[in-house]
TIVODO-137949 format. One record per residue (C-alpha): x, z, y; residue number from 1; residue in one letter. Coordinates in nm, 3 decimals, padded with zeros to 5 digits. Example, Ala and Ser with C-alpha at 12.3 -4.5 7.8 and 13.67 -1.06 7.14 Angstrom:
BEGIN
((01.230, 00.780, -00.450), 1, 'A')
((01.367, 00.714, -00.106), 2, 'S')
***
This chain:
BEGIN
((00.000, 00.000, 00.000), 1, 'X')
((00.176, -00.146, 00.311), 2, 'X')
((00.108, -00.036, 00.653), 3, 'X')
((00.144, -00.263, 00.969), 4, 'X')
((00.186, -00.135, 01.334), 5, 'X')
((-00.001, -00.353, 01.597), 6, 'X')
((00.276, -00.307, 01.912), 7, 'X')
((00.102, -00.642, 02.044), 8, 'X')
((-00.069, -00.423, 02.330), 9, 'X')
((00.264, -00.216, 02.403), 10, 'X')
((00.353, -00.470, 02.745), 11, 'X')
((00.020, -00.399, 02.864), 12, 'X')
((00.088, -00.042, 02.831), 13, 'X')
((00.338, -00.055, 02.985), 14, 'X')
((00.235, -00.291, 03.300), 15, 'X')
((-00.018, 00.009, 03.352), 16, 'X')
((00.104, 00.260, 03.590), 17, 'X')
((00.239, -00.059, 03.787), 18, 'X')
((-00.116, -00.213, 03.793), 19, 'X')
((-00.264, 00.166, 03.940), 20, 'X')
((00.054, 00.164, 04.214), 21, 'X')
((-00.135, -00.074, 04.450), 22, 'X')
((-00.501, 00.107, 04.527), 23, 'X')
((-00.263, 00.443, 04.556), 24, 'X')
((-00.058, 00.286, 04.851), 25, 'X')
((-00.406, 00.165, 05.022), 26, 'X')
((-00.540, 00.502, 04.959), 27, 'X')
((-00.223, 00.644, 05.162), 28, 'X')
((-00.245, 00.379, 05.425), 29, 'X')
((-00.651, 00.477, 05.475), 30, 'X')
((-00.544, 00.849, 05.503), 31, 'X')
((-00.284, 00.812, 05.746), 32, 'X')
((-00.562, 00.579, 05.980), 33, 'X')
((-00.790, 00.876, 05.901), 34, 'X')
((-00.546, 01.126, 06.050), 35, 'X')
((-00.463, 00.922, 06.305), 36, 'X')
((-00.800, 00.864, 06.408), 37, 'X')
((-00.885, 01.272, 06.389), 38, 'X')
((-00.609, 01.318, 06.610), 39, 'X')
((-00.721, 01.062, 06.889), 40, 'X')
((-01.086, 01.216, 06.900), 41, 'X')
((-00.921, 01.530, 06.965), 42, 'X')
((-00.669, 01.426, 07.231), 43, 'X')
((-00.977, 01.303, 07.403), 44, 'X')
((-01.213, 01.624, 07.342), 45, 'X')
((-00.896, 01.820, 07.477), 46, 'X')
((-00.734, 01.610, 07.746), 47, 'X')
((-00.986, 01.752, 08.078), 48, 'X')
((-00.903, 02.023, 07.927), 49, 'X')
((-00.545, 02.016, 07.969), 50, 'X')
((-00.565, 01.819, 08.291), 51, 'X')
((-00.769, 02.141, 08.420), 52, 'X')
((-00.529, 02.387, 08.324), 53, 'X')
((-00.235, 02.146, 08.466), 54, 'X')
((-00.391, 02.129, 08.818), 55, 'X')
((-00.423, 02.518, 08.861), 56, 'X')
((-00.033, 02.509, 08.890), 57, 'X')
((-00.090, 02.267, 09.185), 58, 'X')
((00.055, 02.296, 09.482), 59, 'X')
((-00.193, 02.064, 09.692), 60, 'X')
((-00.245, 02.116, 10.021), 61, 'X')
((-00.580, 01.951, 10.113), 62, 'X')
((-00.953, 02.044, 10.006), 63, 'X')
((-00.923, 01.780, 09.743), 64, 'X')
((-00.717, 01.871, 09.382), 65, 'X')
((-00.692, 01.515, 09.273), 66, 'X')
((-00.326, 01.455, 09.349), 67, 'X')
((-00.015, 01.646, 09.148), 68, 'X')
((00.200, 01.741, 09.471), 69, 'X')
((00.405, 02.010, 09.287), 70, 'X')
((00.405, 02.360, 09.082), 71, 'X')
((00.276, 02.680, 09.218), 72, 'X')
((00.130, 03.034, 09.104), 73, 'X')
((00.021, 03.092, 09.440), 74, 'X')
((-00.338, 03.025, 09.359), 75, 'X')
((-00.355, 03.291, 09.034), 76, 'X')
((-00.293, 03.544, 09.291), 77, 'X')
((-00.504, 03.389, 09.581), 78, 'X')
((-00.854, 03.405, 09.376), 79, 'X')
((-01.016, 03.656, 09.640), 80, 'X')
((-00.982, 03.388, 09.889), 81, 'X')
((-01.328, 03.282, 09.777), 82, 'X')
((-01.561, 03.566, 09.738), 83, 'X')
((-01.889, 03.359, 09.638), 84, 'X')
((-01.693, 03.221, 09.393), 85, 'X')
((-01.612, 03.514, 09.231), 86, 'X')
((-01.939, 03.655, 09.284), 87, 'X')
((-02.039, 03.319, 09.076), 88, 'X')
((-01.812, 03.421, 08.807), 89, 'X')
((-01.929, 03.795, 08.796), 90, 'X')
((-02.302, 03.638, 08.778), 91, 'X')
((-02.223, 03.359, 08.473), 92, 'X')
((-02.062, 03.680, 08.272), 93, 'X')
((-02.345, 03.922, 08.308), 94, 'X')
((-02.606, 03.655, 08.248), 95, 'X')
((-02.404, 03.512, 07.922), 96, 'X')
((-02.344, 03.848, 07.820), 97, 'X')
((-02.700, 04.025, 07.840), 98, 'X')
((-02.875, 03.692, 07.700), 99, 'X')
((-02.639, 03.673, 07.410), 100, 'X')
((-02.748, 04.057, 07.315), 101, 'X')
((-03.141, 03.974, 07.328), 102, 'X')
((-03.088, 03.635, 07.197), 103, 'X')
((-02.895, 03.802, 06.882), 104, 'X')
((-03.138, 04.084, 06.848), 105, 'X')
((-03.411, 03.840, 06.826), 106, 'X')
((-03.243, 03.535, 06.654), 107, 'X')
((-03.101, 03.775, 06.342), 108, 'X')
((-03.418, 03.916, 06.313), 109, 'X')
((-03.584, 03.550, 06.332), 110, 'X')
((-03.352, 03.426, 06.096), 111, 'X')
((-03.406, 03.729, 05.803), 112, 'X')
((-03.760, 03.670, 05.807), 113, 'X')
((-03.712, 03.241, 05.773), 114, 'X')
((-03.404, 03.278, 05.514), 115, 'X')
((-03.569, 03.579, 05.289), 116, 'X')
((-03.953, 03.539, 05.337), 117, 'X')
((-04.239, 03.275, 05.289), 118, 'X')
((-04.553, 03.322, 05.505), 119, 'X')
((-04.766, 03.068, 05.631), 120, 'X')
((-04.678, 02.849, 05.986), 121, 'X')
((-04.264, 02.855, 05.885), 122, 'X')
((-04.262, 02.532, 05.877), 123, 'X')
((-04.451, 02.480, 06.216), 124, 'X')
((-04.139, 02.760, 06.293), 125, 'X')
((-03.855, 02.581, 06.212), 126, 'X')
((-03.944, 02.256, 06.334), 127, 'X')
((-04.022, 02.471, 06.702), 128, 'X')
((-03.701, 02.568, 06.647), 129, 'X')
((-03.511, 02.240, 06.541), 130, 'X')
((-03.662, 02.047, 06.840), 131, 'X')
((-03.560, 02.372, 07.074), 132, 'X')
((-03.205, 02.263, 07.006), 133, 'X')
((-03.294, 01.878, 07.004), 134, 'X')
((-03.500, 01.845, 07.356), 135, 'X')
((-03.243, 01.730, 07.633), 136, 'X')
((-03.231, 02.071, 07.828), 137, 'X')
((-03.366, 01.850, 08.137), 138, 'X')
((-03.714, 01.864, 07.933), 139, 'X')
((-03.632, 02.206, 07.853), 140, 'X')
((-03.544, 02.347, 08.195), 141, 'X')
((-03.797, 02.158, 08.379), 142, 'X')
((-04.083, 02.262, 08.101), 143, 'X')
((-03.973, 02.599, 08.182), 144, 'X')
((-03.952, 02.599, 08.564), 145, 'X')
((-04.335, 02.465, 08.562), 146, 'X')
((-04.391, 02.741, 08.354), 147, 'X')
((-04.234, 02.987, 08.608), 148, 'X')
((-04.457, 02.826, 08.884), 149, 'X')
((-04.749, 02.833, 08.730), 150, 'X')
((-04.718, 03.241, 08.666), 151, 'X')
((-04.612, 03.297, 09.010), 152, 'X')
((-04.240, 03.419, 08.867), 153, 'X')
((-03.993, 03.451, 09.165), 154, 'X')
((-03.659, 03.258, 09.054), 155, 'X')
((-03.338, 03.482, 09.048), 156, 'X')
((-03.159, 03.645, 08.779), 157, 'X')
((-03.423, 03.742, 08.571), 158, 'X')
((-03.549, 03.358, 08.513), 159, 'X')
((-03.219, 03.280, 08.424), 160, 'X')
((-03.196, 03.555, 08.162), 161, 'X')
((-03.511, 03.448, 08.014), 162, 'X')
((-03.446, 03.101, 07.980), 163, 'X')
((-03.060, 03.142, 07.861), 164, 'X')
((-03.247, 03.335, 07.553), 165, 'X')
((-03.480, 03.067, 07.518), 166, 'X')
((-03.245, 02.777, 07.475), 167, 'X')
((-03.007, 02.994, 07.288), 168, 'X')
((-03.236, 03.167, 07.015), 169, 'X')
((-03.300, 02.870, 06.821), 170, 'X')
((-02.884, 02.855, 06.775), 171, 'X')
((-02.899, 03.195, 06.605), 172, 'X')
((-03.179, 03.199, 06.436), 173, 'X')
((-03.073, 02.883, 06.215), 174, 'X')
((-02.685, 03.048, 06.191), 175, 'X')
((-02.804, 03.354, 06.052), 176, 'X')
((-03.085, 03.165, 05.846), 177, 'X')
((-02.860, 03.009, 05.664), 178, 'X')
((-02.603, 03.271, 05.586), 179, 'X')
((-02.923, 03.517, 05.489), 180, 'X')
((-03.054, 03.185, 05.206), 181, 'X')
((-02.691, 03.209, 05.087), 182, 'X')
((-02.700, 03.569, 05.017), 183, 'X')
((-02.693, 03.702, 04.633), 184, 'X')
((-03.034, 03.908, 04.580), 185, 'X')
((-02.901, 04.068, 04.295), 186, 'X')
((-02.658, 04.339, 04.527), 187, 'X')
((-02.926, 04.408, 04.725), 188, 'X')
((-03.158, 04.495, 04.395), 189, 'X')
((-02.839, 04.726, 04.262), 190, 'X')
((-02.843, 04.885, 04.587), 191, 'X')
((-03.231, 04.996, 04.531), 192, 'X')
((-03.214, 05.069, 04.171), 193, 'X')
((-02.915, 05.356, 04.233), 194, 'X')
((-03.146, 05.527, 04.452), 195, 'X')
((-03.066, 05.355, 04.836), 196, 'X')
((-03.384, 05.335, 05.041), 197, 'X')
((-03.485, 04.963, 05.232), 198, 'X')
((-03.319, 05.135, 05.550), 199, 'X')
((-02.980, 05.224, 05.343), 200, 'X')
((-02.984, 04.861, 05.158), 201, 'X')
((-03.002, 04.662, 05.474), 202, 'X')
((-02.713, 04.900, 05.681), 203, 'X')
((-02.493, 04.908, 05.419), 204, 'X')
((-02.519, 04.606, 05.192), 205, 'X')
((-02.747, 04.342, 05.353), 206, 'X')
((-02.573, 04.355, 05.726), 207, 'X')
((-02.247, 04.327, 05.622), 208, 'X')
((-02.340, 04.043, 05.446), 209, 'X')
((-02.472, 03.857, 05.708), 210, 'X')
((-02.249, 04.025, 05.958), 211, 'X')
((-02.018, 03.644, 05.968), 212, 'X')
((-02.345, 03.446, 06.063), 213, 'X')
((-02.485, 03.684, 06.310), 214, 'X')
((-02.112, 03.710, 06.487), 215, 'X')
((-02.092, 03.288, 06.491), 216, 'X')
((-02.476, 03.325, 06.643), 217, 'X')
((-02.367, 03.559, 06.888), 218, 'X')
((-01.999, 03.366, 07.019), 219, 'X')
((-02.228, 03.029, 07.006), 220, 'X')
((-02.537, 03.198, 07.247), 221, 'X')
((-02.215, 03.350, 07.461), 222, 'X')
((-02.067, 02.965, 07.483), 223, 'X')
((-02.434, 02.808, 07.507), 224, 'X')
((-02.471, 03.070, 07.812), 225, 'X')
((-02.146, 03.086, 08.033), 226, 'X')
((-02.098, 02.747, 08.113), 227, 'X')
((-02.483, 02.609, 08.130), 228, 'X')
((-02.576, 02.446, 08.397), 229, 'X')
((-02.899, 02.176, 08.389), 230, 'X')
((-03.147, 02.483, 08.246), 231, 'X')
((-02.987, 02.735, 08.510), 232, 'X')
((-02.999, 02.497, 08.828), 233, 'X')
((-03.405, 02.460, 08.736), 234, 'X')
((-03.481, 02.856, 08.665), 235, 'X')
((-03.236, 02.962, 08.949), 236, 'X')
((-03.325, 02.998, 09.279), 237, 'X')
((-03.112, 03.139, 09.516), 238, 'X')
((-02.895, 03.309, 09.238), 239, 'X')
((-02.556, 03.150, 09.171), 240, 'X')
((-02.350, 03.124, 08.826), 241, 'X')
((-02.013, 02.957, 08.789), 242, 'X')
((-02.103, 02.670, 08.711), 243, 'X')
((-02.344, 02.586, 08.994), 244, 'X')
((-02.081, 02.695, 09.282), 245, 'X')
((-01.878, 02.414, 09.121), 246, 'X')
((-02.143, 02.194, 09.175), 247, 'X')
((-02.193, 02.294, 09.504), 248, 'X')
((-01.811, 02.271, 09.597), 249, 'X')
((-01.737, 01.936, 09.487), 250, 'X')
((-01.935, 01.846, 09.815), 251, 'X')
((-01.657, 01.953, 10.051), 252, 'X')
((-01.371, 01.990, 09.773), 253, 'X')
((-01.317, 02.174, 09.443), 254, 'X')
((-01.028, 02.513, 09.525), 255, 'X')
((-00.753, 02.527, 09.279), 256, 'X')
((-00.910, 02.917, 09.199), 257, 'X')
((-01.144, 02.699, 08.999), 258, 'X')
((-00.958, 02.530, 08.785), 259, 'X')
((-00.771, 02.878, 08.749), 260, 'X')
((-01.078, 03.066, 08.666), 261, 'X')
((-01.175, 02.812, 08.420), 262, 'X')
((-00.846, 02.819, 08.225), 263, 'X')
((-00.900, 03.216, 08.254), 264, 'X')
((-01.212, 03.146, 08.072), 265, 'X')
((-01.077, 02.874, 07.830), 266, 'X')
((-00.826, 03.114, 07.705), 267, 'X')
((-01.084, 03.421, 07.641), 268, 'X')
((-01.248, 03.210, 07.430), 269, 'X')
((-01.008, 03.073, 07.202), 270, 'X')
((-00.844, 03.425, 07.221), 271, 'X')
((-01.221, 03.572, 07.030), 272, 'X')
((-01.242, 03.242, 06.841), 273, 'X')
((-00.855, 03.325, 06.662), 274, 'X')
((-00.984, 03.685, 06.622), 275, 'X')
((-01.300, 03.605, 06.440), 276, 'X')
((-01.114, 03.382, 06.232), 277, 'X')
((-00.842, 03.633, 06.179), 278, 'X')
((-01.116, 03.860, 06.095), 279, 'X')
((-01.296, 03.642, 05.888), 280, 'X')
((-00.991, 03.545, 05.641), 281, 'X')
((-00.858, 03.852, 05.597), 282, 'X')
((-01.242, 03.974, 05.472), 283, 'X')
((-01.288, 03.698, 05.237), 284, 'X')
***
């Protein structure tokens, strides 16, 4: 009994991993355009950026801060020379600040009862909700300033509160909805069966849970808040955030202080975003 070896296949074997060399090197070409492409969209996102905080080390010397005619701190200690502006600054961080309180209050609450419960009209909710964040805020603050009319509401500070929550909830509501959906029933059921009351479950086991989503609400209502402007110059008045002295100053020319303050701000926030992500790794 003879047995015979078939090597008649053995070049194609062999012309194999040369045949599978080609789609690799166009999958390495399309990466490398992908990164490339990333990177462009965020030189763009970041470049006013950049040009901002550039052109609060200017040392112009007209009304207009167009022109790079030199570096200078002078202006980081000369931001007093504009009180209304920082009285506009002092307004934007006490509106942002008590809006993003209520508005998390409210939205985690909002969002338990959508992620955990099923009652009748949540669908009518979260579609409220979806086109909240959808409507251009020029429906939105106008909608609202009719509104304020029509009750007889004198525009200030408190109209401003009240609509900052309003455009802002819907952000934290869905944020915590969907961290609350992704949460595992079964530690909350342990929780009850060795003895911890509803109270004790949701302090100690359900909150922490949901703690990530409700902080991500709470930074997003801050950065929804702080630097709106089309909703506040509609439910205003006479009262004044940061962003509508800005507004108002590119009539007769925009100070360096602003693009100081600005960069002041810029850095707070991506010195709370590195925290909470800090934060966040080091949890998981």
């Amino acid at each position: 009994m003879s047995t015979t070896i078939d090597v008649t296949r053995a070049p194609e074997a062999d012309d194999a991993p040369a045949g599978r060399g080609a789609p690799r090197a166009r999958g390495r070409l399309g990466d490398r355009l992908l990164l490339g492409y990333v990177w462009l969209i965020l030189a763009w996102l970041f470049l006013p950026i950049v040009v901002m905080i550039v052109f609060g080390f200017n040392d112009t010397q007209s009304k207009s801060n167009v022109t790079w005619q030199g570096f200078t701190l002078q202006w980081w200690g000369r931001l007093d020379e504009y009180p209304q502006l920082i009285e506009a600054v002092r307004n934007s961080v006490v509106v942002a600040l008590l809006s993003t309180v209520i508005t998390t209050l409210l939205g985690t609450l909002m969002g338990l009862a959508l992620g955990r419960y099923r009652f009748r009209g949540q669908g009518a909710t979260n579609l409220v909700m979806f086109a909240a964040i959808a409507s251009p805020e020029l429906v939105m603050g106008a909608s609202l300033l009719s509104l304020f009319v029509s009750l007889g509401v004198q525009t200030g500070f408190a109209t401003v509160v009240v609509a900052h929550v309003l455009f802002s909830l819907s952000f934290v509501a869905i944020t915590v909805r969907a961290r609350v959906i992704g949460l595992d029933r079964s530690i909350e059921e342990a929780a009850r069966d060795l003895g911890a009351s509803t109270w004790t479950t949701f302090r100690l086991v359900t909150f922490p849970m949901i703690l990530p989503g409700v902080v991500s609400g709470a930074l997003l209502a801050f950065a929804l808040s702080i630097d709106d402007f089309v909703i506040t110059q509609f439910t205003s008045g006479a009262f004044q955030t940061f962003p509508l002295w800005i507004w108002g100053a590119t009539r007769i020319g925009v100070p360096p202080q602003v693009n100081v303050i600005g960069t002041l701000i810029f850095a707070v926030g991506v010195a709370i975003a590195v925290v909470n992500t800090v934060t966040a790794r080091r949890r998981t």
